[in-house]
C-alpha positions in Angstrom: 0.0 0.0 0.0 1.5 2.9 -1.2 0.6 5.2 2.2 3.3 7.1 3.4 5.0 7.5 6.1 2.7 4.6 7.6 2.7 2.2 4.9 4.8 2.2 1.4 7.9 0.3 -0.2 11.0 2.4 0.2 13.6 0.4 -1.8 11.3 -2.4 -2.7 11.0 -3.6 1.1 8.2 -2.6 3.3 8.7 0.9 5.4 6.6 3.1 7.3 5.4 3.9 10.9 3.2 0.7 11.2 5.4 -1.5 9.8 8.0 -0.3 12.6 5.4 -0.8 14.9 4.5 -4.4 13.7 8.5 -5.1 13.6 9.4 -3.9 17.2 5.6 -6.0 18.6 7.7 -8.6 16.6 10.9 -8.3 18.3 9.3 -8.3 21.6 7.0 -11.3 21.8 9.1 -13.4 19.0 5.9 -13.4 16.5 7.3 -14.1 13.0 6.5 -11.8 10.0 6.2 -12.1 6.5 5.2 -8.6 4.6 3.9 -9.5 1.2 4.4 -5.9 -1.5 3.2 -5.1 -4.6 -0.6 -5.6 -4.6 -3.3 -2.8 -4.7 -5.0 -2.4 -1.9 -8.4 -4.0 -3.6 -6.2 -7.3 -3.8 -5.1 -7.3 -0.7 -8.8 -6.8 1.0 -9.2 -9.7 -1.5 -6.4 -12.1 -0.5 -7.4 -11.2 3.1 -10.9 -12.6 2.6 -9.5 -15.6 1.6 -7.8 -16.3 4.4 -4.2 -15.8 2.3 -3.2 -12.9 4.8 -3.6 -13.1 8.1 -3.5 -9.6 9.2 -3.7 -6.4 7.4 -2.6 -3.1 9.1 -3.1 0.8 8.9 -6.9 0.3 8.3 -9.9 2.7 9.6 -13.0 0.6 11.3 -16.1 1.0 9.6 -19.4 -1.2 9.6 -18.2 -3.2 6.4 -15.1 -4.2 7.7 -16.2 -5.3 11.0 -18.6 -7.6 9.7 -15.3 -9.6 8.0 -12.5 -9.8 10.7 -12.0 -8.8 14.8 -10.2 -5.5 15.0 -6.8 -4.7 17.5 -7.0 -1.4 19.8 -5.9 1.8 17.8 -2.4 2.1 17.4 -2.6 6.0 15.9 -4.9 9.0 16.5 -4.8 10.6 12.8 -7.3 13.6 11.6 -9.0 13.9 8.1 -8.1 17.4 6.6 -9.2 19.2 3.6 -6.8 19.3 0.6 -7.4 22.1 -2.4 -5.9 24.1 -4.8 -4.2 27.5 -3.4 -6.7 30.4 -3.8 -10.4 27.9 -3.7 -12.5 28.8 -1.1 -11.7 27.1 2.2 -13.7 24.2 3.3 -14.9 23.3 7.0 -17.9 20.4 5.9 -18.4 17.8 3.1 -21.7 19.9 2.2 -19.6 22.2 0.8 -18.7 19.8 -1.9 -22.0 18.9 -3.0 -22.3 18.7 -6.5 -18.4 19.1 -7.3 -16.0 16.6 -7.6 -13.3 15.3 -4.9 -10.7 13.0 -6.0 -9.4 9.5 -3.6 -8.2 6.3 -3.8 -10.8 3.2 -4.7 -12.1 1.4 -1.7 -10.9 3.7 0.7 -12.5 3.5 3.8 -13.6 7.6 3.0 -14.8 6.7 -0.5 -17.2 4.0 1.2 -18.1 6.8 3.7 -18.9 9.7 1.5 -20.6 7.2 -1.5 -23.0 6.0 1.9 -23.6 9.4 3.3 -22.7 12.7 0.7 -24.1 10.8 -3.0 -24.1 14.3 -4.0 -20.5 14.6 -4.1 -18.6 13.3 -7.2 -16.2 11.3 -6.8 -12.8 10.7 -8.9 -11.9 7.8 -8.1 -7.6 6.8 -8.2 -5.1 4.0 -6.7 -3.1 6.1 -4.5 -3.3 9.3 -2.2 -0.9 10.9 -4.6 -2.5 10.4 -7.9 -5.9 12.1 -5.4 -3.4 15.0 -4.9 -2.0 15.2 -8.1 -5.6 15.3 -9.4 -6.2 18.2 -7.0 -3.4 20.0 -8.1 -4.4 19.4 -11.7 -7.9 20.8 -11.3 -9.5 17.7 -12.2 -10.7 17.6 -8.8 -12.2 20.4 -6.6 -10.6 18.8 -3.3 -10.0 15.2 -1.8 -9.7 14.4 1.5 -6.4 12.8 3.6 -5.3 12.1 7.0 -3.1 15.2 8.0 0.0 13.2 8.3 -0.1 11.4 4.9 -1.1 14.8 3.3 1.8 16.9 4.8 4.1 14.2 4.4 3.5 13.8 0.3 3.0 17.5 -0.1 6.2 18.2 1.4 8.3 15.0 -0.8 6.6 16.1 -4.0 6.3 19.4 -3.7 3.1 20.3 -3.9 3.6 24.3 -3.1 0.2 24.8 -4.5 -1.9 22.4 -2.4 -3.2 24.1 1.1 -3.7 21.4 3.9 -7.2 22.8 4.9 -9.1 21.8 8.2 -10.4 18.6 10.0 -13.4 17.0 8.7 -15.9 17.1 10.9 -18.3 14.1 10.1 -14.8 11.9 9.8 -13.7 12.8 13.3 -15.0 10.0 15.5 -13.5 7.0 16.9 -13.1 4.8 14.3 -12.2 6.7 11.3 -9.4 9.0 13.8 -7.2 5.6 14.3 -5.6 3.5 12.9 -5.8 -0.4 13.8 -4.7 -3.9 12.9 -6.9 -6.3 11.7 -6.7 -10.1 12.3 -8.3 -12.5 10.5 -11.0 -14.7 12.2 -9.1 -17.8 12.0 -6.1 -16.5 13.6 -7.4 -15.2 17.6 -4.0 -16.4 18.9 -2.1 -14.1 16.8 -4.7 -11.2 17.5 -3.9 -11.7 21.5 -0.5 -11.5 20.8 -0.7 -8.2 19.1 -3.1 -6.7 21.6 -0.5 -7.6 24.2 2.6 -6.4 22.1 0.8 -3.0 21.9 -0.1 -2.9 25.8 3.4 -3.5 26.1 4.7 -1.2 23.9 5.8 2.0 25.8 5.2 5.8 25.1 8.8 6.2 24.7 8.9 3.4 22.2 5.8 5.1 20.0 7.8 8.9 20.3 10.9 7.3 18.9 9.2 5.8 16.0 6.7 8.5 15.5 9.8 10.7 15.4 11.4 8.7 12.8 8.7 9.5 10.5 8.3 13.0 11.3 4.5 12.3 13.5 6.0 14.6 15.8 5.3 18.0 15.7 8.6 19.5 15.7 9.8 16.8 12.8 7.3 17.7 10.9 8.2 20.9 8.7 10.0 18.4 6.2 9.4 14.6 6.7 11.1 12.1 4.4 13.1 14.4 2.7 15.1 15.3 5.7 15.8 11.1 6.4 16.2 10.6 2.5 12.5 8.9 2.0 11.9 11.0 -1.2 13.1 13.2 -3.7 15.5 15.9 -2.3 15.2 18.3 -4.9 11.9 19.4 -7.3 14.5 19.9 -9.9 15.3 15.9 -10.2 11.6 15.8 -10.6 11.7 17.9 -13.3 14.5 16.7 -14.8 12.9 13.1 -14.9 10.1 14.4 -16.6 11.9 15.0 -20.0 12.7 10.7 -20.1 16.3 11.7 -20.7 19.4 11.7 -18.9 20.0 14.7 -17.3 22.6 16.9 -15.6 22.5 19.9 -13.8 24.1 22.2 -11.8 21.6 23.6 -8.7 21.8 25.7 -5.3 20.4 23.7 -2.9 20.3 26.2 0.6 22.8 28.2 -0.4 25.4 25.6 -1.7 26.3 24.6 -5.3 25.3 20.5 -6.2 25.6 18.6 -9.1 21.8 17.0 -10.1 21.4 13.5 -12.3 18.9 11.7 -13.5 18.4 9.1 -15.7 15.3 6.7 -17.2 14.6 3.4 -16.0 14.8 1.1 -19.0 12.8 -1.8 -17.4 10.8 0.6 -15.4 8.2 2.7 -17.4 8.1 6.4 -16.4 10.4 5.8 -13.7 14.4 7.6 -13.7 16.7 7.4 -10.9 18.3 10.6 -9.2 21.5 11.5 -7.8 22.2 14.9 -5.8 25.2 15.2 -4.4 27.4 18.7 -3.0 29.5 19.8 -5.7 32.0 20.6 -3.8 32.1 17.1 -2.0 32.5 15.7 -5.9 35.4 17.6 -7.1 37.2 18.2 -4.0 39.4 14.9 -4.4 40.2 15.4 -8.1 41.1 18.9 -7.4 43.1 18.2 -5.0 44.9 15.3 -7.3 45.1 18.5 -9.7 46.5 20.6 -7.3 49.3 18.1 -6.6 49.9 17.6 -10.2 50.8 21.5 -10.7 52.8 21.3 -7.6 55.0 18.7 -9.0 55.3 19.9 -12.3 56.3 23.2 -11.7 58.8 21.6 -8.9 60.4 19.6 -12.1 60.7 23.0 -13.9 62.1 24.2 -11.5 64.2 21.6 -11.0 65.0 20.5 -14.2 65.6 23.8 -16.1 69.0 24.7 -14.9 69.5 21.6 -16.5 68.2 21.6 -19.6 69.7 25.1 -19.8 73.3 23.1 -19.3 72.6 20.9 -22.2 70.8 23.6 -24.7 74.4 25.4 -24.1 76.2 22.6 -24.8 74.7 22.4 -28.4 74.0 26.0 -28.7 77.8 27.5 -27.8 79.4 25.3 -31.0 76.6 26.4 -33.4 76.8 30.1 -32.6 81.1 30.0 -32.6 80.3 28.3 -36.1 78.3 31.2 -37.3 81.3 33.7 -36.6 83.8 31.1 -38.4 81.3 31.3 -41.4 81.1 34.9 -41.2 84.9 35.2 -41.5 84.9 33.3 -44.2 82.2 35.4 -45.9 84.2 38.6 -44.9 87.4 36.8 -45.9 89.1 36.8 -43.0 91.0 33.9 -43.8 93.8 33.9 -41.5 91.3 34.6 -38.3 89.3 31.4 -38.7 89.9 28.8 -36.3 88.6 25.6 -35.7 85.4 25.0 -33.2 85.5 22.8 -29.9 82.6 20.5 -29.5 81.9 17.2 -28.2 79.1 16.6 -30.5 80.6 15.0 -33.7 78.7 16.3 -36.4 79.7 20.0 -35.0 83.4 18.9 -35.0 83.3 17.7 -38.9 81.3 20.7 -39.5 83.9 22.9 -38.2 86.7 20.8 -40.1 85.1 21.4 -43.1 84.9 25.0 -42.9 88.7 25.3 -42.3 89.2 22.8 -45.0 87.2 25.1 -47.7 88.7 28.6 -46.1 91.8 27.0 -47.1 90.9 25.5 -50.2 89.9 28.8 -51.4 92.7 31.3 -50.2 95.4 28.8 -52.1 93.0 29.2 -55.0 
């Protein structure tokens, strides 16, 4: 169930509040779990039914589904809020909505609730709370409605800076649709004892850590997921995934300079990868690498140039005395030209030859 931050996959493995919850009952009273991903929420009401799960978790009571299985006290006090487009009128009861359209998530305990009670309301009906707020802000719905937490928590990793998180709904505040519990199948009471006892025993301090985890806390809750890296750090990798290209960017992200990729999921449609990481942490190592290279090149200039000057001398000094020589015998001078020191044999029979023809042509 993609629900976050009480229920979703993060890395293709089960993650959230609840399942944190279920996980530390777990550890505590030695109950084996096995979490089973990737089915819609429909199917898993479904498999449930049929006795092929034996508990389902994160679930609202209503009259429908406590007619099926026993239900565990509430683990989580949530609210239902409001959520509509920046500058709509604000909303404080589902009569409002009569005869517009909200968007939410087929067989959601709300979409049972609002089709029994509010049949004026049209409803738009989607698979996930995010495609309901993506429809919202889209303007193909005129509101939908969401528990506070999972409303702030995807408005805030998809950045949704149009969306306002309106107020509670008053005929969803009540008992059973402000909680959250397990549900056991019929056919399993022992492990429905368990968990009521793993809850009992669970202890406040245990819940805050968790809750804090997932930023149910009021003071985590200005940015949660994106501060733990849940979701997306950046709306420009979302942007950049939306061309179906690989993509890369240079961004300020609070005040610093970092490098932004994406790229397409082949065997994933519509889905890219992302990478944001601090410039600065990038290149620092390779510019330090470059920094030691110029160091120790200009130390072998340094170094080495004397010595190359030594050996350019070498050749040079023979050449240039051979230039005067030739000069003299140009001018000539033929009693002034003398013969030209080198170590370099070619120079030597150079300079031999010279002599040879200055004397060649003065007997001539």
């Amino acid at each position: 169930m993609d629900w976050p931050p009480f229920d979703f996959a993060l890395g293709g493995l089960p993650a959230g509040y609840s399942i944190d919850l279920l996980n530390l009952i777990a550890g505590q009273t030695g109950l084996g779990l096995e979490y089973v991903n990737g089915y819609s929420w429909d199917a898993l009401e479904t498999m449930f039914r049929a006795g092929e799960l034996d508990l389902l978790h994160s679930l609202f009571k209503t009259p429908e589904r406590e007619a099926i299985a026993p239900f565990t006290r509430a683990y989580a006090k949530t609210t239902h809020i409001f959520v509509t487009k920046a500058g709509k009128k604000s909303l404080t009861q589902l009569t409002q909505l009569h005869g517009k359209t909200i968007s939410l998530p087929r067989s959601w305990a709300t979409n049972h609730e609002i089709k029994r009670n509010h049949p004026q309301i049209t409803i738009l009906e989607v698979n996930t709370p995010l495609e309901a707020m993506n429809a919202v802000k889209n303007e193909k719905a005129d509101a939908t409605i969401e528990i506070k937490q999972v409303a702030l928590y995807l408005k805030n990793a998809y950045f949704m800076d149009t969306l306002v998180l309106g107020n509670p709904v008053p005929e969803l505040s009540n008992k059973n649709t402000d909680h959250l519990y397990f549900q056991v199948h019929p056919a399993k009471p022992l492990l429905k004892s368990i968990l009521e006892k793993g809850l009992k025993a669970i202890t406040p301090a245990q819940k805050l850590k968790i809750a804090s985890q997932w930023g149910l806390v009021p003071d985590t809750q200005s940015k949660p997921g994106r501060r733990s890296g849940h979701v997306v750090p950046h709306k420009a990798l979302l942007d950049m995934a939306k061309t179906g290209k690989s993509n890369i960017q240079s961004i300020m992200v609070d005040g610093k300079s970092h490098l932004a990729f994406t790229h397409p999921l082949i065997h994933f449609s519509n889905q890219s990868i992302g990478v944001l990481v601090n410039k600065t942490e990038v290149l620092n190592p390779y510019l330090k690498k470059v920094r030691l290279a110029l160091f120790a090149t200009l130390g072998c200039l340094v170094f080495f140039t004397p010595l190359l000057w030594f050996v350019a001398s070498v050749i040079v000094r023979p050449i240039k005395a051979l230039v005067i020589e030739n000069q003299k015998v140009k001018e000539r001078r033929w009693d002034e030209i003398q013969g030209v020191s080198s170590n370099i044999k070619e120079i030597m029979t150079l300079s031999n030859s010279t002599i040879s023809m200055a004397s060649a042509i003065m007997d001539y």
